[in-house]
N, C-alpha and C positions, 0 to 999 in steps of 0.2 A: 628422479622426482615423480610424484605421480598424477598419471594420465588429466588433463581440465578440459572442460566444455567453455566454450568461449560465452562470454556474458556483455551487454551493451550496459548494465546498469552502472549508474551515477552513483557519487557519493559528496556528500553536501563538504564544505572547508570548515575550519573550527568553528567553533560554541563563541558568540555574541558573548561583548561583555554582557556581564547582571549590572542591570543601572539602577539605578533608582526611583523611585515612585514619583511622577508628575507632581508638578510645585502642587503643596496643598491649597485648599480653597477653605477662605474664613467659613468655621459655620455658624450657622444662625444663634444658635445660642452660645455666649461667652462665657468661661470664667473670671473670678475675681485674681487681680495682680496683687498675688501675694508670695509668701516665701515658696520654694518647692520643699523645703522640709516639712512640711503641712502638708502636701500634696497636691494644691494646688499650683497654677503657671500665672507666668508673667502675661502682660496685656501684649506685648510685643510679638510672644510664640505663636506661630503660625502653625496649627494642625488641621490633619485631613479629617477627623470624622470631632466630634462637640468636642469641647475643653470642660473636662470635669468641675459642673457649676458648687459642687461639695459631695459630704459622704455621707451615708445611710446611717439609720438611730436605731431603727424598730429593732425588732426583735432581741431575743434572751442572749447577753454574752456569753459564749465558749472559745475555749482554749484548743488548737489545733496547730499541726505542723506540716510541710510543705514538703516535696521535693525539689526543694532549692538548694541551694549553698552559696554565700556570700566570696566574690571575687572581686578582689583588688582592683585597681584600676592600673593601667601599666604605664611605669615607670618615666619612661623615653616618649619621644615621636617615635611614628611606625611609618616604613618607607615602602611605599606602594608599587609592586611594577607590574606588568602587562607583558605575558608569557604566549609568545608564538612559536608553534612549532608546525612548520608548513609541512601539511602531505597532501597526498592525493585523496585523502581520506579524515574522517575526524577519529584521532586515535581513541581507545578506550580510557577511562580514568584510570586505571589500574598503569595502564602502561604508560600512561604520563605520570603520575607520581615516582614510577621506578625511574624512569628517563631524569627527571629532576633529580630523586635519590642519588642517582648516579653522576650524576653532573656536579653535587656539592661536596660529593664524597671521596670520588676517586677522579675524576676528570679533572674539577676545579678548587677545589676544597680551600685555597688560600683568597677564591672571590669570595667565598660562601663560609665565612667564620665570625662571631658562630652563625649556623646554618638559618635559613629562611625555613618559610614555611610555605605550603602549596595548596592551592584546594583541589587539582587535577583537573582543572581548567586554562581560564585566564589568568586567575590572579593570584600574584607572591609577595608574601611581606615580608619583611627583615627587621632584626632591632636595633641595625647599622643599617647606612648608606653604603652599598657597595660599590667598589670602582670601576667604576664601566666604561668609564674614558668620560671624556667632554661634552661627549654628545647624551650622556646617560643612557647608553645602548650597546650592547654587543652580542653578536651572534658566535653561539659555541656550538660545537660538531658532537656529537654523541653516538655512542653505539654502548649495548649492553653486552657484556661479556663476561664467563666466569660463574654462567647460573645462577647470579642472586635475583633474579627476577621473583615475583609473586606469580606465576602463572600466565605472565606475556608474551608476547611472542617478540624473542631479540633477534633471529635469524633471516636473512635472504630468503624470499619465498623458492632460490634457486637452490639453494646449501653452498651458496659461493662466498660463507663469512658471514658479519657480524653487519647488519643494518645501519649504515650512520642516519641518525636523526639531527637535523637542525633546529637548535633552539634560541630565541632572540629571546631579548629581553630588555623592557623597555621603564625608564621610569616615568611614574605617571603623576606620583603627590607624594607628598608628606604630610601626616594625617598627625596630629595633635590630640594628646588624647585628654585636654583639656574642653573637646566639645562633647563629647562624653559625660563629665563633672559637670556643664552646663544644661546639658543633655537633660540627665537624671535627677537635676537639682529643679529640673520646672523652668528652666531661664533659655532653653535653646528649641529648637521648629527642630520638627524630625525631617533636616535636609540627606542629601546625598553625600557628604560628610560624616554623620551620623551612621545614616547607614552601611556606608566603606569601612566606617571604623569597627563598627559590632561584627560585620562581615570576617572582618582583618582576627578579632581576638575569635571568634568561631573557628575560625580556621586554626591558630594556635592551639586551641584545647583538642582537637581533632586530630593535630596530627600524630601523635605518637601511635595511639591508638592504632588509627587510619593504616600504618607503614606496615603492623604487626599484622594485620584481622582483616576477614573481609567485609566490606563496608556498604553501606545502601544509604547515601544522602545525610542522612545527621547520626543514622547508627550503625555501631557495628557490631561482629559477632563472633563469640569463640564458641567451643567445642568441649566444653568445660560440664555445660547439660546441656544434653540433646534426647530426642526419642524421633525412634524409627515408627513412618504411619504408613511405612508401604507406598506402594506407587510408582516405586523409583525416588521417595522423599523424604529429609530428614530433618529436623526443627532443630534450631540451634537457638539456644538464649543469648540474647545482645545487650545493648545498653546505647541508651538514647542519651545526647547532652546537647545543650543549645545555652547559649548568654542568652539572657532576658536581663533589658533595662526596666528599674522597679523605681520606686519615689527614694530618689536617695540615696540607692545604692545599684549595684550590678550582681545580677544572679546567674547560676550556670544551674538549666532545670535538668535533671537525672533522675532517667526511670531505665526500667524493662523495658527491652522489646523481644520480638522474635523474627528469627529469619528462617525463612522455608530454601532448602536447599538442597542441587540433584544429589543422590546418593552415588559417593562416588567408587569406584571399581571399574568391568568392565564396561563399554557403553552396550552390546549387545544386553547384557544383563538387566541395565537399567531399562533398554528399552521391552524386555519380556515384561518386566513388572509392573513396569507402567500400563502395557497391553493387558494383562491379563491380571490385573486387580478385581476384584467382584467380579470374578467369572467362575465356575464353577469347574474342577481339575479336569472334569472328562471338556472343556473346552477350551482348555487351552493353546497359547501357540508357541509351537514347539520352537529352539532355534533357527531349525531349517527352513521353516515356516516364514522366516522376515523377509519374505518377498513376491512380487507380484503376481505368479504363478499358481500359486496355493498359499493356504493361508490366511495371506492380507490383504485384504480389499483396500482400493484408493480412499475410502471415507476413513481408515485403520490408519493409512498412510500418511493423510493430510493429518490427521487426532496426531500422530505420532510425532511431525515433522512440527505443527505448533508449539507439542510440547519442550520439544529439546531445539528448537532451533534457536542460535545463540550460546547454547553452549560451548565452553571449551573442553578441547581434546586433544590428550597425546595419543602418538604415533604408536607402537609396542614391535614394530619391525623397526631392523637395522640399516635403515637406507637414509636418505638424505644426509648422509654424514653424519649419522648417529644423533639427528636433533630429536632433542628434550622436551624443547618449548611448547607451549600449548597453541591450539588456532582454533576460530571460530569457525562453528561450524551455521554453516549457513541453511542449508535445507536438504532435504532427503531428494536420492535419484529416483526420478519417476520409473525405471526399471531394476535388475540384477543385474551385479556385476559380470556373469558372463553373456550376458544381452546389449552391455553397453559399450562401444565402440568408441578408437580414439586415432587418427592419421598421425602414422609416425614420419621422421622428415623425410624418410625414404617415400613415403607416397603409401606406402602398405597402410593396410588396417589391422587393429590389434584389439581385442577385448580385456576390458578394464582386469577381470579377472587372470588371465592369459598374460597381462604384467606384471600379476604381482606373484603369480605361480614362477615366472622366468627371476622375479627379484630374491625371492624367500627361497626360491629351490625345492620348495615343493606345493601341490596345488592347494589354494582357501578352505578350508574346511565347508564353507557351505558357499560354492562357487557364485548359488543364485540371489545371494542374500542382497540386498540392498547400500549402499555407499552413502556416506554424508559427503555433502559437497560442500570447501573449505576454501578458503584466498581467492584466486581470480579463477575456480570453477577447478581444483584440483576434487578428483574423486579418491577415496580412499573408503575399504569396503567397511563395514560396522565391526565385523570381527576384531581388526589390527586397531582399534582405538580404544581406549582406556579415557576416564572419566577423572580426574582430581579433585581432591577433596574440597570444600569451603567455596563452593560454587556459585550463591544463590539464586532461587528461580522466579524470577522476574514479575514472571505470569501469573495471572487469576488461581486458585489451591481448586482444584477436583471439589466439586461442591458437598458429594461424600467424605472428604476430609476435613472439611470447614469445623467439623468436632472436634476432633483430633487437636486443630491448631487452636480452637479455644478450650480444650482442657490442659492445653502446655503453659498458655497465654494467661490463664486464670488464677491468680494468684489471692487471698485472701490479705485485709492491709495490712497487719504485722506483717505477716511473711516477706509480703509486695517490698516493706520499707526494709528490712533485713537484705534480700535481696539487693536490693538500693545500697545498703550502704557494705555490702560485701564487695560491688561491683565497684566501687572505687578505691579498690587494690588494684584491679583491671586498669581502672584510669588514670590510678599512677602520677595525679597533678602533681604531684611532691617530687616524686621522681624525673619526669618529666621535665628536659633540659629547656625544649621549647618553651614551657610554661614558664622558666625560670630565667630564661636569655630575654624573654618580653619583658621582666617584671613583675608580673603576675604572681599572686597567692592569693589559692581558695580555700577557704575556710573550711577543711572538709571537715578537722580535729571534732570539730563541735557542734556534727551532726545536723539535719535537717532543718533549716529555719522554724521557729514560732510564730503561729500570728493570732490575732484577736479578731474572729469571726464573730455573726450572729447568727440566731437558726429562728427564721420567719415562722412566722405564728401560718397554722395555714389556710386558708379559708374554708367557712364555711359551704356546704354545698347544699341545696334545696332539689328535695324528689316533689313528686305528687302529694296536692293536699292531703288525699284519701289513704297516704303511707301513717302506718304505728309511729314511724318515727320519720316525719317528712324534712328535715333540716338535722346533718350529722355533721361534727368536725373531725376528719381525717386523724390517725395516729399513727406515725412512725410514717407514712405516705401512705396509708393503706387503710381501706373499708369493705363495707360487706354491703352484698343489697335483702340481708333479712331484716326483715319489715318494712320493706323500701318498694313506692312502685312508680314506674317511672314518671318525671317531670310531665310528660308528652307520648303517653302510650299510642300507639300504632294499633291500627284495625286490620286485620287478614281476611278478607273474604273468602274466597276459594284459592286452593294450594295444589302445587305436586309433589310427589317425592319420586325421582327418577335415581334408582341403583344401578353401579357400576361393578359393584363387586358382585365375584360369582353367588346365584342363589345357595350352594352350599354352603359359603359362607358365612351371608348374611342372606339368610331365611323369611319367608312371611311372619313369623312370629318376632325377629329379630326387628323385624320394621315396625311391625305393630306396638312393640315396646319403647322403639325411638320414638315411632310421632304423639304415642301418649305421654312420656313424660316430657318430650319437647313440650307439646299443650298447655301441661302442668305448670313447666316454666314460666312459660307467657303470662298462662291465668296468673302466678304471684309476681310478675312485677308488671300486672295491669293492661298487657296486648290483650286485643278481643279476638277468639277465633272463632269465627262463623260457624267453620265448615271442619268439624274434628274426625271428620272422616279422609282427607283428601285422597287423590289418585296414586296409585303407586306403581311402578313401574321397572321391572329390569334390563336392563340396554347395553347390550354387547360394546365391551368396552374398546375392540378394535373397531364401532361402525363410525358411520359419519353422524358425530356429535349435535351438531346445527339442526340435522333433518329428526334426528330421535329427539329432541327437545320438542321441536316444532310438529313436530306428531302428537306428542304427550299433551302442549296447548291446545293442538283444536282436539282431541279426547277431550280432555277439561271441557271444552265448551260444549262439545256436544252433549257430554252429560250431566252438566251442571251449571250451562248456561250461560259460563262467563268464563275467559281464559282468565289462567291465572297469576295471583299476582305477586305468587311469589312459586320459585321452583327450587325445592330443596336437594341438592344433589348430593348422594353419600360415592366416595371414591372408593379404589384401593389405594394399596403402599405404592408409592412410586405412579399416580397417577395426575402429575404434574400437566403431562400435553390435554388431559380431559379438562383439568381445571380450566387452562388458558383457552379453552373451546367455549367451555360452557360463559367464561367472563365474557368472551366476544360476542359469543349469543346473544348474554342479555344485555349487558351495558351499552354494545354498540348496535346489533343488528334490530331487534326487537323492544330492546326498552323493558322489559324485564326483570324484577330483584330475584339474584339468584344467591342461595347460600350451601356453601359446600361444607361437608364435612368429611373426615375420616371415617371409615367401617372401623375401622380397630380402636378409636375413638370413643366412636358414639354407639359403641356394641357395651352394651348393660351399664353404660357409664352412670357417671353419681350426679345428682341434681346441681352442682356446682359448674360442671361442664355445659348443660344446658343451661345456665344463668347466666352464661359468657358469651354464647350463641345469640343469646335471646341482647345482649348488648346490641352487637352486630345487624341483628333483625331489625330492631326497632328504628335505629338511626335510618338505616337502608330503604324502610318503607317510610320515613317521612316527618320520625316521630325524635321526641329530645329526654335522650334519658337524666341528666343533669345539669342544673346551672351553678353559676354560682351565688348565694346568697346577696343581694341587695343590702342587707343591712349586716353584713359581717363587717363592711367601711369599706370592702373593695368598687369604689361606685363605679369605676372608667367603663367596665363594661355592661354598664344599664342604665348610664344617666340620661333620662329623657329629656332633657336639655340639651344637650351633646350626643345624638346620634352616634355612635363608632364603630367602624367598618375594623375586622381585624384581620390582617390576610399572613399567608407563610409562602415564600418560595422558594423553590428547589431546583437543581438543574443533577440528572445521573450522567456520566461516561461510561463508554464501552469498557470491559474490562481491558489490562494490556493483553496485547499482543492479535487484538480485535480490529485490527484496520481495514475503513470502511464502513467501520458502524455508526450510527449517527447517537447524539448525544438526546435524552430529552429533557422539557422544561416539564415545571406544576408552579398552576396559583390555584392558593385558594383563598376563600375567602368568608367572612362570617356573612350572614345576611339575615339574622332575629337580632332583636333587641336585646336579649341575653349574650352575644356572641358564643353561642351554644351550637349552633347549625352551620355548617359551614356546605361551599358546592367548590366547585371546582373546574380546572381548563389546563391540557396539557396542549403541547405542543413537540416538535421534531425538527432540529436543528443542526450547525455541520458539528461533525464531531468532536469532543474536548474543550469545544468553547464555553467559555466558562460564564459570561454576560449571557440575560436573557434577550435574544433577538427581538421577538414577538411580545415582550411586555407592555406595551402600551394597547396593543389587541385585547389582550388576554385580561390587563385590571379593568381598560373600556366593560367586556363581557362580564367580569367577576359584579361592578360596581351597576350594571345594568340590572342584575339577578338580585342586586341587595335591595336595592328603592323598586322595584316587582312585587318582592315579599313583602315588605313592610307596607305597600301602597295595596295589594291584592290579597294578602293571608293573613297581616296586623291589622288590617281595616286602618291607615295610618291616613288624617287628611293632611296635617302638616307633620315637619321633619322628615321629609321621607330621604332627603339627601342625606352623606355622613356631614358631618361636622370635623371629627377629627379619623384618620387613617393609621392604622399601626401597621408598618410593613415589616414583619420579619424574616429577614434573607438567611438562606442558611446554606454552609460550604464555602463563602467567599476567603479567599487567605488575606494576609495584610497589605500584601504588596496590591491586592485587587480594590483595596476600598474606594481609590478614587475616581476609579473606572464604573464602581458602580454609581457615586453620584455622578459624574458624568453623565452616564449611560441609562441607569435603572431610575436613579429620581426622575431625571430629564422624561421618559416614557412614562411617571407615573402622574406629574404632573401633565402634559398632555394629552392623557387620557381625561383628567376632571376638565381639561377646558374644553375637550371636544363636547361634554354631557354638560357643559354651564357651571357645574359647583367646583364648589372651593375649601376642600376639606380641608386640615391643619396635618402635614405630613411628619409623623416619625419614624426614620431605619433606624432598625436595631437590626445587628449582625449575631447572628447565633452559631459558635463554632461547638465541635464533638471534635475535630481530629487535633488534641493538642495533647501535652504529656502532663500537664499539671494536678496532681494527686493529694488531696487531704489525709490528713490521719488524724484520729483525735489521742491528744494527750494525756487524759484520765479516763480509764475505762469507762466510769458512770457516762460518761458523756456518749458512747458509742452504740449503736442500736445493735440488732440480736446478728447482724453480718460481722459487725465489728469498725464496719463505718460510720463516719460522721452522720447525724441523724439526717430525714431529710429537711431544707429550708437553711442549711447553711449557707450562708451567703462571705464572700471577700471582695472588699472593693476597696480594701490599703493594702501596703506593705509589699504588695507583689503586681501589681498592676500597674498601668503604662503609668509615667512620670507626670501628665499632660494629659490623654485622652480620657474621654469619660468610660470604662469601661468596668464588669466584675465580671466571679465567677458565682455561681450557683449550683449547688448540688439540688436538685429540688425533687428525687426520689430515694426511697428507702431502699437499701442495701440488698441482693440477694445472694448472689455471685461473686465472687470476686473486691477486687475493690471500686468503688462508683467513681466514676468519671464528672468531675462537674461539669456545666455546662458553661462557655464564655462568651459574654455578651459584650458585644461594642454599639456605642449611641455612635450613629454617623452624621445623622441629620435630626434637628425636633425643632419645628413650629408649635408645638405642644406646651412648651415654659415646665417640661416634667420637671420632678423629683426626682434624686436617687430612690428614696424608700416609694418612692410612686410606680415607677418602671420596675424596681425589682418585686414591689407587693403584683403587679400586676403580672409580670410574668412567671411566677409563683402560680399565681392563679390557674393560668392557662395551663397550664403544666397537670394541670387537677382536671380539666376539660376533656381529656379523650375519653371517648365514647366508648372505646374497643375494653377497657380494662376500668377495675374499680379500683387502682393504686395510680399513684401521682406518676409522670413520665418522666424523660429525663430534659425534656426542650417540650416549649411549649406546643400545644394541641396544632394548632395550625400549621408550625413544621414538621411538627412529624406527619401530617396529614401528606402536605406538598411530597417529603421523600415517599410515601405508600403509591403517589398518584402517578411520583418517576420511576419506579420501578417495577409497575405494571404498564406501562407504555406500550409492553410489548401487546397486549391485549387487542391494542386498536388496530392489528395486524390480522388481516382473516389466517388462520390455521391452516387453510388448505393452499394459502398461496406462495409461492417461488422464494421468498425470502426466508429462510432459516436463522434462529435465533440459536442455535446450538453452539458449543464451543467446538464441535468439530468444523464450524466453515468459518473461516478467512480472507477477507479481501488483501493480498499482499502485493499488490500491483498501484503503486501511488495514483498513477492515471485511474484505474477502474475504481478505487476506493474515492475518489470524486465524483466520478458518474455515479454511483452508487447512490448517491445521497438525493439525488431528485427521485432515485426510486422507489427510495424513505419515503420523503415525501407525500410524493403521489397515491402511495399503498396506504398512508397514515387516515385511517376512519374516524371521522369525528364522533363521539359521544352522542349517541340517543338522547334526541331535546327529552325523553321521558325522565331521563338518569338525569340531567343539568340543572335539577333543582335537589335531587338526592344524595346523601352520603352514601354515592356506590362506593365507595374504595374501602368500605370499613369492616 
């Protein structure tokens, strides 16, 4: 066997059951107890976020079709059990479904007729009771033999035989799929029954698949279309499916997905590719080169060992008894194989190399190269391992590839629905013993559901009096700003422009043509600029950023009197570390509006590009490029009567495989009377946590900034408090909603009582990551992408049984096909409307400053996610903490300590910026 380094690390026992969501709590507003074939619920149904008070009118009907497919409801009870299989370790999914497999198959096969079903966890369901004895329990002995595995590892880490695993089995319910039908019909609370049972038929539709394909959570994936993007990575097309309860009936949603996966062959191969991607051939690294001596540097090492650690690997030498099986490989040796040393039982010392030259009979091809270290610290050198196919890679994609996996990803919506309904050959329901030993039939014959959408009228939007055409309505989600100047133009006094790229590149002449037709921009959509001369400057792009800015400011003053007030910075390609310098500069250190652009950009660019810029600008220094119309009927956000605060929050996690990095928060929040301006407050928290810690701080600050403005900038003598609150959360999943009233209402109320007022509170939850896809059914109906236009709205037909919730498409097509957006009411003190809350959030959708087309979720969340994903800003550049994917905290202890050091490094926002839209 080969040579191991002894190791102290732990490893946790199995995976918790999934339980259920905390009893719901009534909310404030009810629905009427009427049929659930109407879509409404009974008075008696207990839910966690409002009970759907009715359904939306407005807007034009259109005809569209879903990725859904209508499924049966299953036949029998379904018999629940609780799967243990004790180790020292928590096994992988893969190798618990084969251990299962094998245990119904050939072990046990007369308990297990017909077969259960698994989700490679806890929990097994059956369409029979099986006989376990009296006690509903029995423990069976397993080992895997015979090579049917998927890629697990069945063998002795010694090669003394076939590993028995112990597997218990316990029964836990019998689930009646009569609460289900109650469920869906509007008559039953979405309890822990409910949820066991959707769990239970999820898991049935999964498994066939699941046993064939490699899988990642709800999807899985073949090898049917794939494209190679380099890296050592290969994209493979999948297929997403989940049961969704809808009013009435049961849906199973199917779509596309994609899976990023190692390229499999040698692993030395894969790991050249991966190294030496975007490198130029006179730098590459040779095979001999993978190791510490020459070649690869420790920062090369750690990059390397991120990427592949976790992978599995076979063997390609003839030793341990000839094993096949795969093992994971855990992380790279911090030296070469013949540098790395192992005590044999004789007391002698032996080099890892030096073993395996005695086991193979002749010495490593590259002795010094590097070992993956696998099971309890076995080393085996990169050479002797090979890579299997259908891997997927876990990890964050190479941010240079992030192209790559959205032109595989991007599908236009015929194709998307084609796709769709190709993939359920794949899925095989019909075929599918499991789907049929439940009971179950999915209606695939007859293609994607229909529903009866509407597409919202969109509001009107209001520029500057002084605009040719001051009040336009959006078409297709999209306008122009000719003859438009802004609501709220901004004043520039004195300016800089500091260059980064070389003067060969970009020239005195070349700048001279930026800052004139920048000027030009401004002049048509109404910015004053003082000083159309400003400073200009070139600034070695390797110097310290902070001190060449702050040189550039007092120039500005010495010669003009007044630093300036805005510093325009042109980049080059790939100069991402300048940007995050130059934002720390000014948003945090200085106070400062800084705006950057691209040389390759804004070198002879077309007036349309500086009109986009000129967005950016204006917000940044103070000013409001659009509202929305007052008299289009959208009054919520300008009724002077009802003050209204509109806020979005966000919460980013580190990428995987990031441990140690902390998680950050954003609120923001409106603070004009038009809900047009909005400021903002992040914060830095433990990592992955998903609730915002700091929220009761942070809307304290937001709601402190709104009654400032309105009492200091509106000249406001009464109203200055809100009346009513729109909080929109964005990211939270289903299982989290009750954790956010708990949690987030509880902070946001606490905040109004510590300032005295008493605004009228409603959440609404805004999700993006779901799979539900419109198509339109007559062409006439479809915009110039081929998607549903934008302002399509659904709030029957496919939506919760009970909750109040829709979906919204509320931008125009450009790419692909449009993702709607899905909005759930969790809380409202407000007495809303359906067409009230969905006219309004329409609206806001029309509100971002950064662009003159409609968004895809409204302005203030996407605002929250810009303000989480610059976080890293408030981090000085020159200090200790690295944001790079090449560093890792992989030490559970140190990735704890780590997080006060977040903290403490985390710079607050320049009181300059805390009235400003820096983030835009």
């Amino acid at each position: 066997m080969p040579p191991r380094v002894t190791s102290s690390a732990g490893r946790g026992r199995g995976a918790p059951h999934r339980g259920g969501p905390p009893g719901g709590a009534t909310s404030i507003r009810g629905g009427a107890g009427v049929s659930g074939a109407s879509g409404l619920q009974g008075n008696h149904v207990v839910t966690v976020g409002v009970k759907r008070p009715s359904f939306g009118t407005s807007g034009q009907p259109i005809a569209v079709a879903a990725n859904f497919f209508e499924v049966s409801l299953p036949q029998g009870n379904i018999h629940h059990y609780d799967v243990i299989t004790p180790s020292e370790k928590t096994l992988p999914a893969r190798l618990n479904m084969d251990l299962v497999e094998h245990l119904q198959t050939v072990h046990a096969p007369e308990v297990f007729t017909p077969r259960a079903v698994y989700d490679g966890r806890k929990n097994m369901f059956a369409p029979r009771e099986l006989p376990l004895g009296q006690e509903g329990s029995r423990e069976f002995s397993v080992s895997l033999t015979g090579g049917t595995t998927h890629g697990s590892s069945s063998e002795a880490p010694t090669g003394r035989g076939p590993k028995v695993y112990k597997i218990r089995l316990t029964k836990v319910n019998t689930i009646n799929p009569e609460v289900l039908e109650r469920f869906i019909a509007g008559q039953q609370s979405h309890d822990n029954t409910v949820l066991t049972a959707l769990t239970a038929l999820n898991v049935v539709i999964r498994m066939e698949p699941v046993m064939k394909y490699p899988f990642n959570v709800r999807s899985f994936f073949t090898d049917r279309e794939t494209k190679d993007i380099g890296a050592g990575l290969v994209l493979w097309r999948g297929y997403f499916q989940s049961i969704r309860p809808a009013i009435s009936k049961l849906l199973v949603n199917v779509d596309i997905s994609t899976g990023t996966m190692y390229k499999p062959g040698a692993l030395l191969n894969l790991c050249l590719e991966y190294l030496n991607h975007g490198k130029h051939p006179s730098q590459m690294i040779q095979p001999q080169h993978i190791n510490m001596r020459e070649g690869l540097g420790e920062r090369d090492r750690i990059k390397l060992q991120r990427f592949i650690s976790g992978i599995r690997i076979q063997t390609t030498y003839a030793g341990e008894h000839g094993r096949k099986t795969p093992r994971v490989l855990k992380k790279l040796s911090s030296a070469g194989a013949s540098d790395l040393t192992f005590a044999l039982r004789d007391g002698n010392q032996l080099t890892v190399a030096n073993y395996f030259r005695q086991l193979l009979n002749r010495p490593l091809k590259f002795p010094g190269g590097l070992c993956a270290e696998v099971g309890q610290g076995a080393l085996i050198p990169l050479e002797l391992c090979t890579v299997p196919p259908g891997q997927i890679m876990r990890k964050q994609v190479p941010p240079e590839k992030t192209k790559d996996v959205l032109e595989f990803a991007t599908k236009r919506p015929a194709d998307r629905l084609a796709s769709i309904s190709n993939g359920l050959s794949v899925l095989s329901y019909g075929q599918s013993d499991y789907v049929r030993q439940f009971g179950m039939v999915v209606e695939d014959t007859a293609g994607p559901i229909k529903l009866n959408a509407r597409v919202l009228r969109p509001p009107n939007l209001k520029y500057g009096t002084n605009s040719r055409q001051p009040t336009i309505t959006p078409r297709e989600g999209a306008w122009n700003m000719v003859d438009k100047r802004f609501h709220r133009p901004s004043v520039i006094d004195k300016w800089a422009v500091v260059i980064y790229e070389r003067q060969t590149r970009f020239n005195e002449q070349a700048a001279r043509d930026m800052v004139r037709d920048l000027v030009k921009s401004c002049q048509d959509v109404g910015i004053q600029v003082h000083d159309q001369n400003p400073i200009i400057q070139w600034q070695n792009a390797q110097g310290h950023v902070a001190d060449q800015l702050r040189r550039v400011g007092q120039l500005c003053r010495q010669q003009k009197g007044k630093p300036p007030q805005l510093i325009v910075v042109i980049l080059p390609d790939g100069g991402n570390d300048i940007y995050t310098a130059v934002k720390h500069f000014g948003d945090i250190t200085v106070g400062v509006a800084t705006q950057c652009m691209k040389s390759s950009r804004c070198y002879r660019a077309k007036p349309q590009y500086f009109a986009n810029i000129c967005l950016k600008m204006n917000v940044k220094l103070g000013g409001i490029n659009t509202i929305s119309d007052p008299q289009s009927g959208i009054t919520t956000l300008s009724d002077p009567r009802s003050p209204t605060i509109v806020m979005g929050a966000d919460v980013i996690h580190p990428p995987p495989g990031s441990d140690g990095r902390p998680s950050f928060t954003a609120l923001v929040g409106s603070v004009d009377s038009d809900s047009a301006k909005y400021v903002a407050t992040s914060r830095v928290q433990a990592s992955r946590v998903e609730l915002i810690e700091d929220l009761q701080d942070m809307a304290k600050h937001i709601l402190v900034k709104y009654m400032q403005y309105r009492q200091v900038v509106e000249k406001k003598t009464t109203g200055i408090a809100p009346t009513r609150l729109y909080f929109y959360r964005d990211g939270v999943s289903e299982g989290q909603f009750q954790q956010v009233l708990d949690s987030e209402l509880k902070a946001l109320k606490e905040a109004c009582r510590e300032l005295k007022i008493q605004p009228k509170i409603t959440i609404i939850i805004v999700a993006k990551r779901h799979h539900t896809r419109f198509f339109p059914t007559n062409p006439k109906d479809a915009d110039r992408s081929g998607n549903c236009p934008a302002g399509t709205v659904v709030d029957q037909d496919i939506v919760h049984p009970a909750e109040w919730d829709w979906y919204l498409l509320s931008h125009g097509g450009l790419l692909g096909t449009s993702r709607p957006a899905h909005y759930n009411v969790l809380y409202d003190e407000n007495n809303s409307t359906p067409d009230g809350l969905q006219t309004l959030s329409f609206a806001l959708c029309h509100l971002y400053a950064r662009s003159t087309r409609s968004v895809s979720i409204p302005a203030p969340v996407y605002y929250a996610d810009i303000v989480c994903s610059r976080a890293k800003n408030h981090y000085d550049p020159q200090g200790s903490l690295d944001f790079s994917d090449t560093v890792t905290q992989t030490d559970s202890n140190q990735a704890q300590g780590m997080l006060e050091t977040y903290k403490q490094n985390f710079r607050p926002l320049h009181p300059n910026m805390e009235r400003l839209m820096y983030f835009s």
